[in-house]
C-alpha positions as CSV (number, residue, x, y, z in Angstrom):
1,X,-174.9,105.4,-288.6
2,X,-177.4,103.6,-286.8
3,X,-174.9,100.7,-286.1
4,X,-178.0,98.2,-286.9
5,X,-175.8,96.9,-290.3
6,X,-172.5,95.8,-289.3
7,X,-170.1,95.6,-292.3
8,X,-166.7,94.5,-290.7
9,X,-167.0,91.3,-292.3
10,X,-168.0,92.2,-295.8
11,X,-165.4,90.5,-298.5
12,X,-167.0,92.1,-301.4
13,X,-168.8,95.1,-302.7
14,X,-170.8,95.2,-305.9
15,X,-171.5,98.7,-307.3
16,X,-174.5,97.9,-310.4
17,X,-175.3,100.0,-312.6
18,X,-172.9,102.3,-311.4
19,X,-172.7,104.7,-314.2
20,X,-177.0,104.9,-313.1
21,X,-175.7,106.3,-309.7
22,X,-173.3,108.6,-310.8
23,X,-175.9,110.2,-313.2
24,X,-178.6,110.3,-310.5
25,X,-176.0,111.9,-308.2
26,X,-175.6,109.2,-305.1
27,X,-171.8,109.4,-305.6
28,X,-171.1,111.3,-302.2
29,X,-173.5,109.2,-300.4
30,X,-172.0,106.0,-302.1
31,X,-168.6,107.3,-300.8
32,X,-169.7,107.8,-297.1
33,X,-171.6,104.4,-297.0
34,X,-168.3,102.3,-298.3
35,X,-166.6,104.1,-295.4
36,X,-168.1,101.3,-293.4
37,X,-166.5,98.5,-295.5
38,X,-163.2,97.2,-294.4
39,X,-160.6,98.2,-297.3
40,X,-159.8,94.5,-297.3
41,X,-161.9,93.9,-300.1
42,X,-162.7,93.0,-303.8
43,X,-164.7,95.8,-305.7
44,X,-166.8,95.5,-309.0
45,X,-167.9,98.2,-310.9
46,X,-170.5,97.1,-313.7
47,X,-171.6,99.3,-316.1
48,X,-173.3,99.3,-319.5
49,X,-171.5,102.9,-320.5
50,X,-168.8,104.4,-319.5
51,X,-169.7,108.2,-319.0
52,X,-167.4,111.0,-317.8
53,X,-166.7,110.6,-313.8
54,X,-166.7,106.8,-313.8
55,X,-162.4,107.0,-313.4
56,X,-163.1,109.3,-310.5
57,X,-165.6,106.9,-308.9
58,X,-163.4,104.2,-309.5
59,X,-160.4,106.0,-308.2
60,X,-162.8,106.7,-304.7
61,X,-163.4,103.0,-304.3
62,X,-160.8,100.2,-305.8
63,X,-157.0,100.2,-306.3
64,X,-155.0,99.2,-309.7
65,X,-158.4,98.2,-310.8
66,X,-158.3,95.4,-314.2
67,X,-160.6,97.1,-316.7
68,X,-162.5,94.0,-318.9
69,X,-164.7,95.2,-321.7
70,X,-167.1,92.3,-322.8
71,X,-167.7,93.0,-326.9
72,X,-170.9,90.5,-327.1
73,X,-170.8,88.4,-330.3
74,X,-173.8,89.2,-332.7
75,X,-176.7,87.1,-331.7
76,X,-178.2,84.7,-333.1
77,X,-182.0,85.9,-332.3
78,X,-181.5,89.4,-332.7
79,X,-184.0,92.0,-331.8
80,X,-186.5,92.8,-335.1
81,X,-187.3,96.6,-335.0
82,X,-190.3,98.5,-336.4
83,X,-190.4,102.3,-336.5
84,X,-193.8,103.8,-337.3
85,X,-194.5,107.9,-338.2
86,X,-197.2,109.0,-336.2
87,X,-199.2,111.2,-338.3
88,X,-202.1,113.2,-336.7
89,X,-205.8,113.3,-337.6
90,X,-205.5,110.8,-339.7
91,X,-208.2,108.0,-339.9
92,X,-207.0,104.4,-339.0
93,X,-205.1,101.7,-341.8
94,X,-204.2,98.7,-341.2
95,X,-200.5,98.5,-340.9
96,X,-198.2,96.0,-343.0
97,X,-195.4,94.2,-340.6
98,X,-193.5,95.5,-343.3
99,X,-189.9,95.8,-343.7
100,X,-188.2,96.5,-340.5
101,X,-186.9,100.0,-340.5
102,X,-189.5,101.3,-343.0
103,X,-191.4,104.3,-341.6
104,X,-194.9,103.7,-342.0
105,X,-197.4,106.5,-341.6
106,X,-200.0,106.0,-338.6
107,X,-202.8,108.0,-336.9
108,X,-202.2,109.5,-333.2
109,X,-200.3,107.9,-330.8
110,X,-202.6,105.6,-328.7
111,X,-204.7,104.7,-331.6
112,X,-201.5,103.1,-333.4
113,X,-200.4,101.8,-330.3
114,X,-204.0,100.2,-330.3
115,X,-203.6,99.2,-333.7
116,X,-200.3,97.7,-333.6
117,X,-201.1,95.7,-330.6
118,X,-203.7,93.6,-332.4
119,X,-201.6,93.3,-335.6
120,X,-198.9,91.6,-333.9
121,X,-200.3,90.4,-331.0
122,X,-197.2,89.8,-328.6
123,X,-197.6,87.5,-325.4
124,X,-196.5,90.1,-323.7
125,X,-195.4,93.8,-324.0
126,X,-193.5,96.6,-322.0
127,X,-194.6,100.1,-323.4
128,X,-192.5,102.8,-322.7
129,X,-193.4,106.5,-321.8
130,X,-191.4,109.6,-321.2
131,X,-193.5,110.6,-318.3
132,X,-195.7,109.2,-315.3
133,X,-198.8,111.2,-316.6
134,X,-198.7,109.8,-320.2
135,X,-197.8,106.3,-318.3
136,X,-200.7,106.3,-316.3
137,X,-203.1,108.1,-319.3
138,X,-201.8,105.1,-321.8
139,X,-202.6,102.2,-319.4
140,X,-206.0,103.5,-318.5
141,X,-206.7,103.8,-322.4
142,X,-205.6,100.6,-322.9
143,X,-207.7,99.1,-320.0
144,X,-210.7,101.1,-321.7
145,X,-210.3,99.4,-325.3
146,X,-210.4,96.1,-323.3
147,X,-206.5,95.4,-322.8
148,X,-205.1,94.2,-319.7
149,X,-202.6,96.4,-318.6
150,X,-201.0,98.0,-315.9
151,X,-199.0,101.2,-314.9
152,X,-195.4,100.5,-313.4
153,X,-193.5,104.4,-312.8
154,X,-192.1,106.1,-309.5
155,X,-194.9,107.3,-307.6
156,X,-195.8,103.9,-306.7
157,X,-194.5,102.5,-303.3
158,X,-192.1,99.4,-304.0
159,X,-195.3,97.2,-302.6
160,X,-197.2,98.1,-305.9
161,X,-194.5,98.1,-308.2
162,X,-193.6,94.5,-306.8
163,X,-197.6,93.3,-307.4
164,X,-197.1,94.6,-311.3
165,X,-194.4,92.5,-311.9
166,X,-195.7,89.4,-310.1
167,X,-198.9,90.2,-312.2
168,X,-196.4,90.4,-315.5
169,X,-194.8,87.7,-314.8
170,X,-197.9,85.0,-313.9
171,X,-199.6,86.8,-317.1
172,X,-203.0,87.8,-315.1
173,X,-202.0,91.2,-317.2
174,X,-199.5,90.7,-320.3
175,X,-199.0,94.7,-321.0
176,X,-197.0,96.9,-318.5
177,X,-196.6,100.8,-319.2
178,X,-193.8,102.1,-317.8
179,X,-191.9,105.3,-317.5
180,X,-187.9,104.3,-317.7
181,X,-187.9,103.2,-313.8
182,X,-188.2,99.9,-315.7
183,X,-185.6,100.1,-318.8
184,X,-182.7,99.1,-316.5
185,X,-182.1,96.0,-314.1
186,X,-185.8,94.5,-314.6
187,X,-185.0,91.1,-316.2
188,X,-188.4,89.8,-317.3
189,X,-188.5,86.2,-318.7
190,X,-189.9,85.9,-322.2
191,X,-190.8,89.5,-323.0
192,X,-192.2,89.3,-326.4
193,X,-192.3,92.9,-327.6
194,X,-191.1,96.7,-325.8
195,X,-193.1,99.7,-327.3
196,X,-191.7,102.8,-327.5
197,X,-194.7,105.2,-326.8
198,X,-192.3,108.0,-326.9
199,X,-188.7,107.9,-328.3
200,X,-186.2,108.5,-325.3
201,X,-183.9,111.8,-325.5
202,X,-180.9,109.5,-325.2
203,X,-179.5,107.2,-327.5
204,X,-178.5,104.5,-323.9
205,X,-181.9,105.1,-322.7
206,X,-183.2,103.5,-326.1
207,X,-180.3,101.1,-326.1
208,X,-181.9,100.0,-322.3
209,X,-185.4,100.1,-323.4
210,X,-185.1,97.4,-325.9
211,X,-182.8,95.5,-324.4
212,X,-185.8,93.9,-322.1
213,X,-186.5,91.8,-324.6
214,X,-184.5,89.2,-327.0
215,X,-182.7,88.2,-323.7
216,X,-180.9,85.0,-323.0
217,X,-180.7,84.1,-326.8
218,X,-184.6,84.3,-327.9
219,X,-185.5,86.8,-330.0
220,X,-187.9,89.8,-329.8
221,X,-189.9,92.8,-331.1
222,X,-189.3,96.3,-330.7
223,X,-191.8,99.1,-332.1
224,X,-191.1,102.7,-332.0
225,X,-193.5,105.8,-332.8
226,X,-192.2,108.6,-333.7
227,X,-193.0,112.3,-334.5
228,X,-191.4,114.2,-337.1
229,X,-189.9,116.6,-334.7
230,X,-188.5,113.4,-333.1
């Protein structure tokens, strides 16, 4: 509105994650930017689901649109999952890697997390909270019991969340906690292991999550506590 981006010349316009915007409602603001765009273009949708109102989005933006689904072949370093009960007031044991799958009991939530951190002992690890208060709580706990990790959610300015990345990726910190501002388009080389803190309410959320890690054909861990009531 400003008139300091000039779009007559744009070819192309990439919509990511779109089914993301749609749920987070940007759809009519979407809409009124692309009104900028000359309609002499080439428009790609990506998209990981397909919820309701992606045909109306589509139908806002592109004509006789080619749908391509891409089926991915099974890999060949798949992603190794461990789901561990969370049992509470229960002292400490040191857990078996086990059989993936098997629900082993464990004490309260940040102990095991403690625990299962120095049984495995992964390069590098993206835990996963439900909420910015248990994100921040975790990653001070951890920093107490002498890990080095850091907090990554949406209270901080993009200045900050750009340092914990930079400080992921040189490995000056190998843990980040994170609400699920980092489950989607954060592609992190060689992430050994995500932690789910908390179990996500959605099944894609989860399906995200773990996704961070056993990318571009390596392999990788993936450890989930759980409640009963979960």
């Amino acid at each position: 509105r400003k008139n300091t981006l000039r779009l007559a010349a744009a070819r192309m316009l990439v919509l990511d994650e779109a089914d993301r915007m749609l749920d987070m409602g940007f759809e009519e603001d979407l809409v009124d930017i692309i009104a900028y765009l000359p309609d002499d273009r080439q428009t790609l949708l990506f998209s990981a689901t397909y919820p309701a109102g992606m045909d109306a989005m589509s139908g806002n933006v592109q004509k006789d649109p080619t749908y391509i689904d891409v089926a991915a072949d099974e890999p060949s370093n798949p992603v190794t999952e461990h789901f561990y009960r969370v049992a509470a007031h229960r002292k400490p044991t040191k857990p078996s890697a086990g059989t993936p799958n098997s629900p082993l009991e464990l004490p309260d939530r940040k102990a095991a997390l403690d625990l299962l951190l120095k049984h495995f002992l992964p390069e590098s690890t993206l835990v996963f909270c439900n909420t910015k208060i248990d994100c921040r709580a975790v990653a001070n706990t951890l920093g107490q019991r002498g890990f080095s990790a850091l907090a990554l959610h949406g209270d901080l300015e993009q200045r900050d969340r750009d340092e914990v990345l930079i400080r992921f990726a040189n490995r000056s910190a190998n843990i980040v906690v994170a609400t699920d501002v980092a489950a989607r388009g954060l592609d992190i080389k060689d992430l050994a292991a995500v932690v789910n803190f908390e179990l996500p309410t959605q099944s894609e959320v989860y399906v995200h999550r773990i996704g961070r890690t056993a990318r571009a054909g390596r392999g990788g861990l993936v450890i989930s506590l759980f409640s009963d009531s979960e």
